[in-house]
C-alpha positions in Angstrom: -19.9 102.3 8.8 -16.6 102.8 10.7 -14.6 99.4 10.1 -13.3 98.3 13.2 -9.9 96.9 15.0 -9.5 92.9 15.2 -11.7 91.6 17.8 -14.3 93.9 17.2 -17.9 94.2 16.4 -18.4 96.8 13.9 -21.8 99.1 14.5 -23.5 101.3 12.0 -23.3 104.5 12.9 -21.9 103.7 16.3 -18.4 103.5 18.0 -17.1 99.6 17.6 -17.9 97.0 20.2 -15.6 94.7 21.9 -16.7 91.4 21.4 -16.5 90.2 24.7 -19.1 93.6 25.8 -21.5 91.6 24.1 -23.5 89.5 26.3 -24.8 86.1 25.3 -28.8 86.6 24.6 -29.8 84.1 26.8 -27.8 83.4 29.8 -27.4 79.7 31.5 -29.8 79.1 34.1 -28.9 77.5 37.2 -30.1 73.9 37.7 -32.9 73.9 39.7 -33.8 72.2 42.8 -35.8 69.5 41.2 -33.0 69.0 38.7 -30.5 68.9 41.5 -33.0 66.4 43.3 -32.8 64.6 40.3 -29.3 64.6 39.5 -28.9 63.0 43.2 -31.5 60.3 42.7 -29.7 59.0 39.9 -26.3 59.3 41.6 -27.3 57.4 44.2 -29.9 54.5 41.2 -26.0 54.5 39.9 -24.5 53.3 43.5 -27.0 50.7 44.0 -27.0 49.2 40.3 -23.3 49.1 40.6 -23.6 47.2 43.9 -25.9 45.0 42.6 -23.8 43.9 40.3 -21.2 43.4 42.4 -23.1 41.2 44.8 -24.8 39.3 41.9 -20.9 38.2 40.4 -20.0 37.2 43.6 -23.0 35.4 43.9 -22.3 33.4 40.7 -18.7 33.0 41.7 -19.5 31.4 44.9 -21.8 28.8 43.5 -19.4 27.8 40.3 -16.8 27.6 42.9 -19.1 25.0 44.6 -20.3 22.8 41.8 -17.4 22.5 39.1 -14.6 20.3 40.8 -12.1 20.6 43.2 -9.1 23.3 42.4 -11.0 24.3 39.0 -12.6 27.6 40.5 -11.2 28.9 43.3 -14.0 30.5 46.0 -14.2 33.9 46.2 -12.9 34.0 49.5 -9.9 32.1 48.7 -9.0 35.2 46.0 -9.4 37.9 48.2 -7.5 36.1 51.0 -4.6 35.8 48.6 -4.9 39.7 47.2 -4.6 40.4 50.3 -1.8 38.5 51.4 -0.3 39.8 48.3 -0.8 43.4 49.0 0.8 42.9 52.6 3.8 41.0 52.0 4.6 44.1 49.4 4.4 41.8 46.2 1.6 43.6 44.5 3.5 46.9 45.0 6.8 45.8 43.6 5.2 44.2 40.2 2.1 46.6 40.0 4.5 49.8 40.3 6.6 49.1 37.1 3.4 47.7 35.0 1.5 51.0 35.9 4.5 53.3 35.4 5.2 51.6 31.6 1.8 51.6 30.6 1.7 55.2 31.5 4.7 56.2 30.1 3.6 54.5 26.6 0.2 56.1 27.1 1.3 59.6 27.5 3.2 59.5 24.3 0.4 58.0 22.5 -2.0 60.9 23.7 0.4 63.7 22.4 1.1 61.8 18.9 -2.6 60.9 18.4 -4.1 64.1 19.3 -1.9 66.1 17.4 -2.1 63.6 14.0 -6.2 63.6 14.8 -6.4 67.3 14.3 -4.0 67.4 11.5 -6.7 64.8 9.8 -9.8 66.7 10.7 -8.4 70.0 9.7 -6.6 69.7 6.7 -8.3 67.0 3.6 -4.9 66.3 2.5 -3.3 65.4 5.8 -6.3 63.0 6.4 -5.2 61.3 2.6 -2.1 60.5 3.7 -2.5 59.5 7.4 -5.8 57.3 6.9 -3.8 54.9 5.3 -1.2 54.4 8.0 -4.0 54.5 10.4 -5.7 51.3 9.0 -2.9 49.7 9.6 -2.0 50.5 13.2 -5.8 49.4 13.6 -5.4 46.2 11.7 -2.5 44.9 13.5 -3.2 42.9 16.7 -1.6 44.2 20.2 0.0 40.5 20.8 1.6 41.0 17.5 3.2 44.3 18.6 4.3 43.2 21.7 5.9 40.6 20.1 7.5 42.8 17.5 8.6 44.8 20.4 10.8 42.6 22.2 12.1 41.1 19.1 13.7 44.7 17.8 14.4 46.1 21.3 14.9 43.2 23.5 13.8 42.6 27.2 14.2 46.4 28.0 11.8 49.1 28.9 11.0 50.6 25.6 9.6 47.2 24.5 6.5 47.7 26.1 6.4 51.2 26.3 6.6 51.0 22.2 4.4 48.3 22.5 1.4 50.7 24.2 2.4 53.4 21.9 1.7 51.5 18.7 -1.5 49.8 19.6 -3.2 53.2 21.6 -2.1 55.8 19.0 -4.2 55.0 16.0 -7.4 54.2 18.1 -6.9 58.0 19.6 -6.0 60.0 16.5 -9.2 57.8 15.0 -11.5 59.8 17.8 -9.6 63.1 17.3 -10.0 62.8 13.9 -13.8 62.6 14.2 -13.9 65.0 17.1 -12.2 67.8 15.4 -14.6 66.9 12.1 -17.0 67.2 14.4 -16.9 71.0 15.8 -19.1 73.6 15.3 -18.3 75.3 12.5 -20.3 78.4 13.0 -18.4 79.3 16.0 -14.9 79.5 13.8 -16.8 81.2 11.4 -18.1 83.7 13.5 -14.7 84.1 15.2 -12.8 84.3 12.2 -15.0 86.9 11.0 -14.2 89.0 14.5 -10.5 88.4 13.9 -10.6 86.9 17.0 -7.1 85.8 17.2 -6.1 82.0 16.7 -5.0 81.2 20.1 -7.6 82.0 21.4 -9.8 80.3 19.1 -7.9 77.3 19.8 -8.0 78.0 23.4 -11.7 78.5 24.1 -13.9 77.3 20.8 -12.1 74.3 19.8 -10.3 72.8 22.9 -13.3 72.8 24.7 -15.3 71.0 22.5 -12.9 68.2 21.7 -12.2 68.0 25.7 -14.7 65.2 25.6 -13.5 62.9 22.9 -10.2 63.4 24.7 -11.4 61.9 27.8 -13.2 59.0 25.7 -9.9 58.3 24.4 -8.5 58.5 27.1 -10.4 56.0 29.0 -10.3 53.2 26.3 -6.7 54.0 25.8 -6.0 53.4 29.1 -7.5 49.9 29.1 -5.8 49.1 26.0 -2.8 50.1 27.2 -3.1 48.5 30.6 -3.7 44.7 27.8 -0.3 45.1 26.0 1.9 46.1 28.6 0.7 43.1 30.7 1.2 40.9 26.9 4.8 42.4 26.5 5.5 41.3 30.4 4.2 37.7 30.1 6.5 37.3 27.0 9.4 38.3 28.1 10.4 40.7 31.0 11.1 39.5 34.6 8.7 41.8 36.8 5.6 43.3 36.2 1.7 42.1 36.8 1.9 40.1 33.2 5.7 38.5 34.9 3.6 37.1 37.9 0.9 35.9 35.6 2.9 33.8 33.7 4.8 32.7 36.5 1.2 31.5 38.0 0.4 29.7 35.0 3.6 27.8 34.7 3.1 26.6 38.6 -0.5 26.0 37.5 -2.1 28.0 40.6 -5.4 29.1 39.4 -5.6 31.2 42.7 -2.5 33.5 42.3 -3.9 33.7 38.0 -7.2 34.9 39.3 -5.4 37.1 42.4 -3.2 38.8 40.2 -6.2 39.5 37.4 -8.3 40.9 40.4 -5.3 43.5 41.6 -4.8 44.8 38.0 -8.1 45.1 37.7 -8.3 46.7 41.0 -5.6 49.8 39.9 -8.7 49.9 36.6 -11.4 50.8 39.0 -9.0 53.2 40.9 -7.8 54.8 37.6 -11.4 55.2 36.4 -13.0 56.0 39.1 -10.2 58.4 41.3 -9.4 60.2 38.5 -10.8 59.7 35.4 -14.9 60.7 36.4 -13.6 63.3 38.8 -11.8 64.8 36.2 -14.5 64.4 33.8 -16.9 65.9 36.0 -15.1 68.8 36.7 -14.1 69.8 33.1 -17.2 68.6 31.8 -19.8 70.3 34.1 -21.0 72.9 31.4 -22.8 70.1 29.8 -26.4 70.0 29.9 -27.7 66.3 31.7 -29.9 64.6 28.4 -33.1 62.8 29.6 -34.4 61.2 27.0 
């Protein structure tokens, strides 16, 4: 048997094969027209259940508003009118621009750090020793008491909450990159390492694609997580952001503005999930199968 050059098959009695001449043994099939039938009858079950939920909460809001006292829950109309009264006089854009522009700056660093100590973990048994423990810890301690510990060693600046997000968000992602890279197939690494397929591309199209959706995951929770702390490290002690006009509301005592400002960060939420987030998912994540169980 002729050996062969790195990336090859080697055939008895034949010339070598490149390894990407080979052709799967059974190609993907297309989704068919009842599955596409299918996938739009539950895209549009999704739209009416998230509807009804809508309508049911505002439902319930409207009637608390109408039996518990006077000024104890505002009506539903009342809220909106004031988000957007908010939104037109350009208040919401001037606090909602520096909270969204922290949390994301916090986030991104948090993403980078815990992917890259979550791979260490799942890849090497001795990196996993020595990180689990710090992990636990970062997991153990509460996100008020970072963003407490935050201002008190930086002050009222910008790294205080950006600090803040990074220390809360990183050890709940490198927990899930951990587990995602523990988690991938090893008989596609063995089967590339015994092509010589080289490492980038091994990193490149065996195991990036397969932690792509614990990434996302992450992501999402992260986000939200993120989103908490930034708006604690605001309340406590800087003079602008969404958490700044919170605590301003509850020192005036306006339940209105408290649940008009709660709505509009929760608002930039559903835009975040929903405008980027699931696109993005569905378009890096369309190679996997639907499951109908």
């Amino acid at each position: 048997m002729r050996t062969s050059e790195p990336g090859q098959l080697p055939v008895p009695g034949h010339q070598a094969v490149l390894v990407d001449q080979v052709q799967p043994a059974v190609a993907p099939r297309p989704v068919s027209r009842n599955g596409r039938r299918a996938l739009s009858q539950l895209s549009s079950f999704d739209w009416a259940a998230r509807s009804i939920a809508i309508v049911a909460l505002l439902a319930v809001w409207q009637v608390m508003s109408l039996l518990l006292p006077a000024g104890f829950m505002p009506a539903p109309i009342t809220t909106f009118s004031r988000v957007a009264r908010l939104v037109a006089d350009g208040e919401f854009a001037r606090n909602a621009i520096p909270t969204v522009l922290r949390v994301f700056s916090g986030f991104a660093l948090a993403l980078l750090s815990g992917t890259l100590v979550g791979m260490a973990m799942g890849a090497r048994r001795g990196l996993e020793s020595l990180f689990e423990f710090y992990i636990l810890i970062g997991l153990t301690i509460p996100g008020l008491a970072w963003a407490i510990l935050a201002l008190m060693w930086f002050g009222i600046t910008e790294i205080a909450p950006v600090f803040a997000v990074f220390a809360v968000v990183t050890p709940m992602l490198a927990v899930n990159m951990w587990q995602g890279t523990k988690a991938l197939d090893h008989q596609l690494l063995e089967m590339a390492r015994a092509f010589h397929v080289p490492r980038r591309q091994v990193i490149s199209e065996v195991v990036l694609p397969q932690l792509l959706p614990y990434v996302l995951a992450a992501s999402r929770f992260g986000f939200a997580l993120g989103w908490k702390v930034v708006v604690l490290s605001e309340m406590f002690g800087l003079s602008s952001g969404i958490g700044y006009e919170l605590n301003r509301s509850f020192s005036n005592y306006s339940l209105r503005d408290v649940l008009a400002w709660t709505i509009s960060f929760t608002l930039i939420m559903f835009v975040f999930e929903y405008g980027v987030l699931r696109p993005l998912e569905g378009r890096l994540l369309r190679w996997r199968p639907v499951v109908t169980i």
